[in-house]
N, C-alpha and C positions, 0 to 999 in steps of 0.2 A: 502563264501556266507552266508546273512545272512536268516533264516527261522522263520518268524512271526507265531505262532501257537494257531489257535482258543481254547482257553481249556476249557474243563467243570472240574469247580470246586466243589471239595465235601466237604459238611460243618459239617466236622471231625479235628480229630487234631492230630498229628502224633511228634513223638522226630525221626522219622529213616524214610528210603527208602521204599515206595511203593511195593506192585508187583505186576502183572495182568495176566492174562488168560485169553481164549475163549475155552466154551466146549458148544460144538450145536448151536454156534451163541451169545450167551452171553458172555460178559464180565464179568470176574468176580477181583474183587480187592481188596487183602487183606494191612495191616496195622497194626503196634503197636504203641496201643494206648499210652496216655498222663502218665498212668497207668500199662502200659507194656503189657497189655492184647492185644492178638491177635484177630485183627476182621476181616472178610469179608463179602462183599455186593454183588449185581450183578448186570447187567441191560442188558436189551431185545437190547439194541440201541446203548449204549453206552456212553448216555444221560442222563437219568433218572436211577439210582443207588436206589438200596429198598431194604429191607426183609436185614439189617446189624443183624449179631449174634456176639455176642461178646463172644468168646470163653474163657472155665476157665485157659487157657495155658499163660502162659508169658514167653515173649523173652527178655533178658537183661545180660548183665554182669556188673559188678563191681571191679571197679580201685580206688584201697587206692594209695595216697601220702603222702611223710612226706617233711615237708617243715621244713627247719631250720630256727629258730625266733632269736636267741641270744646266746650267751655261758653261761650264768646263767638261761635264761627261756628255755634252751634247743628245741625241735623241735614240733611240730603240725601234729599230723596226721588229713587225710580227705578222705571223701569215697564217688562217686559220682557213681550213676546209670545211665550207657549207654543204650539205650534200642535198640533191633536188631531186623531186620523187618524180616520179614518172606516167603517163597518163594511156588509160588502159581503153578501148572500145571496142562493140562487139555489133556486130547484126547477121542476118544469115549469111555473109560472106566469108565470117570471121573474126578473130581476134585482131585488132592490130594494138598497137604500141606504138609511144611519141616519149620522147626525153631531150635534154639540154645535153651535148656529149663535150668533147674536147673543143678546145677553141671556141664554146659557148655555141657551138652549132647544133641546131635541130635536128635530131633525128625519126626517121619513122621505121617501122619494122612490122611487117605482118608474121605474126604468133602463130606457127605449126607446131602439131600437136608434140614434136620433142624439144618444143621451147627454144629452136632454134631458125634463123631464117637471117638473111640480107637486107644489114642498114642502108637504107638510103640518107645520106648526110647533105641536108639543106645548105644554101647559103645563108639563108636567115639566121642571125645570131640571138641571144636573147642573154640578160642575166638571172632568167627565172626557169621556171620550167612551163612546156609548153602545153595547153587543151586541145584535148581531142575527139572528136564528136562525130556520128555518123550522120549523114543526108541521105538518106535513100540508099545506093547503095557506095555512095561515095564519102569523104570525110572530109570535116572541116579541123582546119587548124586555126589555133589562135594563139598569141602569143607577145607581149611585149619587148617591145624594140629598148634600143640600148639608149635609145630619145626618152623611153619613160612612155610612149605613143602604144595603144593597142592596135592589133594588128590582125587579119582574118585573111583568109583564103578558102577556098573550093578545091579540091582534088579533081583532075581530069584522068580517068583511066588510072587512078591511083595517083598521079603525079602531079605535084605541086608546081604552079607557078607562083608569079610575084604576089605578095599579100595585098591588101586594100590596109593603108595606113587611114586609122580611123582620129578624129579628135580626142576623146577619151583617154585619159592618163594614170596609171599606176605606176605601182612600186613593184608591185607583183602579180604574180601569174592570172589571167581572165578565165573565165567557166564560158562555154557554150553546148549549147544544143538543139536540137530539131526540135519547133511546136509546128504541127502542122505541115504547111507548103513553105514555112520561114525558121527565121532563127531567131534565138534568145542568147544574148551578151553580156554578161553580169560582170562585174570588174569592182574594185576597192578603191575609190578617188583617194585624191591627195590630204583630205579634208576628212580618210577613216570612215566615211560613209558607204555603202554599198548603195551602186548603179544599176539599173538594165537598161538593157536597150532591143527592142525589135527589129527584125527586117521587115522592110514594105516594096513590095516592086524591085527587087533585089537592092536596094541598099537599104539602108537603117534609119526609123525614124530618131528624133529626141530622146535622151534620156530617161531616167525617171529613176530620181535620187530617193531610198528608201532609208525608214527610219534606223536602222540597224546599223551596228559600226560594228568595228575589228581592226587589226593589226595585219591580216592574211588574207589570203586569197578566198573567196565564196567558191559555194559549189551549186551548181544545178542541172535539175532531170525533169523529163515531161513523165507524168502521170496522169494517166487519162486525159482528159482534155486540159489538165490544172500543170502547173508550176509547183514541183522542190525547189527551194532556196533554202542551202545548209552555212552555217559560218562558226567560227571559234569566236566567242565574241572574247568581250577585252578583259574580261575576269576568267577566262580560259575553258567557261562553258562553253558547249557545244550548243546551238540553239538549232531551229526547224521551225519554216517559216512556206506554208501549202496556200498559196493561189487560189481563190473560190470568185470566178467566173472574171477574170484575169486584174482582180484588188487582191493585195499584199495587205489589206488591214485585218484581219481573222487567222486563226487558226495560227497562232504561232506559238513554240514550245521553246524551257529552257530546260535544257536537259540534264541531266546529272552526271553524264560526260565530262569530262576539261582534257583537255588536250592542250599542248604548245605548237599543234599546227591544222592547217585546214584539214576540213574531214571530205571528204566523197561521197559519193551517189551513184546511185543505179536502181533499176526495176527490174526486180524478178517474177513473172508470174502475179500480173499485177498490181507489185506490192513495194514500198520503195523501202531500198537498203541501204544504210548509214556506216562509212566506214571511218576509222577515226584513230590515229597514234596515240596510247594512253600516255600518261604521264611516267610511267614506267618504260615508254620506249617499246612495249608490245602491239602490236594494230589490232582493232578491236574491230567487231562487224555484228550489226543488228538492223534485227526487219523493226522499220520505223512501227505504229501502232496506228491501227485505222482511226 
């Protein structure tokens, strides 16, 4: 099925993946910029985006190649900056913020209202960027190890300890979020296929390999009592993929969207919100359609 989607475009400019929140009714949407600098905006509607701070943090890693030229000119090395988006949540405590910083370390940061506030810099390192999710009134991080291994933790009093190295293997960054009294683990196997996984009794049961593939990282949000699962698939649509009494076989859309990288999620009033880097390098943001 295909899904036409009204977007409000924001005239910003992005190299990575969008994210989005709602805390009290606002949307909020952060980005790394052209620059690698981390920014976020917000808007009362989800229309109208204002008050952008561009934060002094950067998110990015860095991939040397050597290329071989000849057996007398020997080889070429080259060094090219990836930049890694950044991952936004909200519930009535707050905004907070999670990103990949210098030396591949995790960051977190809780979001006051002048965009400003103190990084706490993890030892967890990653080559991706990392998920950030709330529980109740604490936050889960997720995050792949530089093993390739996903990885989860629980916030205590806001503060991270060591993570739960899980089985589970990617290339790139995992989706979590609260359903319920548990958690949902979505991840991209080796094999291009999109995962989930549950928690049961505080750890996690079996997988559950769905039909749907990509290049990138998935996204997902609870909606009423159902499951979003968002993905770039591999002809660079955006797809949407709604949960109906916890089967992933129904209700899946391909969108008219394409992006070059994973798109975001969130609920607003509701109603789930689809955010997404066009192909122009603008971030785009749309209420999914009942």
């Amino acid at each position: 099925m295909t899904m036409d989607l009204v977007a409000n475009v924001i005239d910003e400019r992005s190299s990575a993946a969008p994210s989005v929140a709602c805390w009290q009714d606002w949307l909020y949407l952060g980005w790394t910029g052209t620059d690698t600098h981390v920014n976020v905006m917000s808007s009362p509607d989800g229309l109208n985006f204002s008050g952008k701070v561009r934060l002094p943090h950067t998110s990015y890693r860095t991939e040397t190649s050597t290329t071989s030229v000849s057996a007398t000119q020997g080889s070429s090395t080259s060094t090219r900056t990836m930049s890694l988006p950044p991952s936004l949540i909200a519930d009535d405590s707050g905004v907070d913020l999670a990103w990949t910083g210098g030396g591949r370390h995790l960051n977190v940061m809780g979001l006051r209202p002048d965009g400003a506030g103190g990084a706490v810099v993890l030892d967890e390192t990653s080559s991706c960027a990392p998920a950030l999710a709330a529980f109740g009134r604490e936050r889960i991080l997720a995050w792949t190890g530089t093993d390739g291994h996903v990885n989860v933790t629980v916030s205590q009093a806001r503060r991270f300890g060591p993570g739960q190295r899980l089985d589970a293997k990617t290339s790139v960054t995992p989706a979590v979020c609260q359903l319920g009294d548990g958690l949902v683990l979505a991840w991209t196997g080796t094999d291009r296929h999109v995962n989930m996984m549950f928690s049961e009794n505080g750890g996690f049961g079996p997988g559950q390999r769905l039909d749907a593939t990509t290049s990138d990282a998935p996204a997902v949000c609870q909606l009423g009592d159902e499951l979003v699962l968002a993905w770039t698939g591999t002809d660079r649509h955006v797809n949407v993929l709604i949960s109906q009494g916890g089967s992933f076989s129904a209700r899946s859309w391909r969108s008219d969207a394409k992006s070059s990288y994973p798109p975001a999620l969130c609920v607003r009033q509701g109603e789930a919100h689809l955010a997404w880097t066009g192909t122009d390098g603008r971030p785009n943001i749309a209420r999914l359609p009942h």
